[in-house]
C-alpha positions in Angstrom: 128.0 178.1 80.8 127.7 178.4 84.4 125.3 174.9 84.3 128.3 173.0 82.8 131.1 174.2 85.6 128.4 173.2 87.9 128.3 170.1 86.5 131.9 169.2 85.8 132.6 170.6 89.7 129.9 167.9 90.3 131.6 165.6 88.8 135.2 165.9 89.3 133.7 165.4 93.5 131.9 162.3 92.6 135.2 160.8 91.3 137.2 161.9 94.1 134.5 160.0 96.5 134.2 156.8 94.9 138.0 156.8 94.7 138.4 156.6 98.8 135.8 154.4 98.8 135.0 151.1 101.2 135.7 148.4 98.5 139.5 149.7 98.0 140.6 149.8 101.4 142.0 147.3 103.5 138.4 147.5 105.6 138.9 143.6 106.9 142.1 144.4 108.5 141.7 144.6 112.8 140.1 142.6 115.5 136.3 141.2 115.0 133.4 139.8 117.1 131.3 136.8 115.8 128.8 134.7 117.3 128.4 131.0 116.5 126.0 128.6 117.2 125.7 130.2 120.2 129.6 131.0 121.2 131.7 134.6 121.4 134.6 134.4 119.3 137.3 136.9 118.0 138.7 136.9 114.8 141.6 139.2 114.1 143.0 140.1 110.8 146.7 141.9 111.1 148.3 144.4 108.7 151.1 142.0 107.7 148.8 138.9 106.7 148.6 137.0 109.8 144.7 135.4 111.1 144.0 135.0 114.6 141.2 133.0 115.9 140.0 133.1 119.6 137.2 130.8 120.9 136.5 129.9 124.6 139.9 131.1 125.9 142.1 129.3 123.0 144.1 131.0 120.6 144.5 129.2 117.1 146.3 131.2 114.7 149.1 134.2 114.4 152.9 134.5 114.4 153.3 131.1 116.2 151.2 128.3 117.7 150.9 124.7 118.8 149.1 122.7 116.0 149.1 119.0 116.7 152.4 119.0 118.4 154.4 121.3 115.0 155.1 124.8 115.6 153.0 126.2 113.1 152.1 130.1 111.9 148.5 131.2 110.3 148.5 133.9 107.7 145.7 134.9 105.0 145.1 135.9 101.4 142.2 137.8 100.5 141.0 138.2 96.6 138.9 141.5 96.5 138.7 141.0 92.4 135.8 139.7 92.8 132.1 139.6 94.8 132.1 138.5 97.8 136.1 138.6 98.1 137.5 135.7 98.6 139.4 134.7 101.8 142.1 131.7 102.1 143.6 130.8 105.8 146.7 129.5 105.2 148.4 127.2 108.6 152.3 126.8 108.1 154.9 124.7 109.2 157.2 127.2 110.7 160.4 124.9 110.9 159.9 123.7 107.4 158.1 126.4 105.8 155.4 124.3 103.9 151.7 125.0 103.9 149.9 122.1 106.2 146.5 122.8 105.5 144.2 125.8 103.9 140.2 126.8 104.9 138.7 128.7 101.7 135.9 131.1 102.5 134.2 133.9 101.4 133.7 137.6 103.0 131.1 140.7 102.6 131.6 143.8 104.3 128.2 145.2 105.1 129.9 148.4 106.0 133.1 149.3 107.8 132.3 147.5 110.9 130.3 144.5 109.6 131.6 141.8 108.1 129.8 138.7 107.0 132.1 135.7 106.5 131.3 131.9 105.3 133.8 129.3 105.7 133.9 125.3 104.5 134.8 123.6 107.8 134.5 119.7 107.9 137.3 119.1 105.3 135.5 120.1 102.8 137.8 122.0 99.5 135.3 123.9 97.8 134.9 127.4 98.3 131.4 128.6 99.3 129.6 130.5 96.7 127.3 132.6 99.2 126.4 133.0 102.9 123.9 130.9 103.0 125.9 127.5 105.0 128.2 128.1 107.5 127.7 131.9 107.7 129.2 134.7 110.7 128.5 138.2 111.1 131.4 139.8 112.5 131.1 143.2 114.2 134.7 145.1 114.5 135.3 145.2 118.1 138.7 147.7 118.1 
């Protein structure tokens, strides 16, 4: 008798764990470090949905920006129904409210502060199906 309270005890606190766990938090959300090919950039991923990309002193990205001469906004979508999650960057047209363009990726958290992201850049529609092209590891960096 005394095994089976141990056990249930047991497992009543491995269900409470696994509940809290990693996968069903918001663990993408704040501001990242990535390196590529050879440059520092910041990638930061806000509360409310918006994407902010920061390379060589440029910002690209958030509430409201200068794309090609439109006042444009960049928000994100991220699937976590499946593995890796999938991760959409969405740029808008502020004035007129219409989507102008979308990058489809992929991302892997390692671990609470390491993220591993792959992107299609070049034009390219299809979404990647693992990190092995056009792969960053982010660290968090606040």
């Amino acid at each position: 008798m005394k095994f089976l309270k141990q056990f249930s005890l047991l497992l009543t606190a491995l269900f409470l764990f696994s509940a809290f766990s990693i996968d069903g938090e918001k663990t993408y959300v704040g501001k990242w470090k990535g390196k590529d090919q050879g440059e520092i950039g910041f990638l930061t991923l806000t509360e409310d949905n918006y994407a902010i990309f920061e390379f060589n002193g440029q910002i690209v990205g958030g509430k409201s920006y200068n794309s090609q001469g439109v006042d444009a906004s960049m928000k994100y979508t991220v699937d976590t129904s499946s593995e890796p999650y999938k991760i959409d960057f969405i740029i808008l047209d502020n004035s007129e409210g219409e989507e102008l363009g979308r990058l489809k990726g992929i991302i892997k958290m390692n671990n609470r502060n390491e993220m591993e992201m792959a992107m299609t850049f070049g034009g390219g529609t299809e979404r990647p199906t693992d990190f092995s092209v056009d792969n960053i590891t982010f660290s968090r960096y606040k």
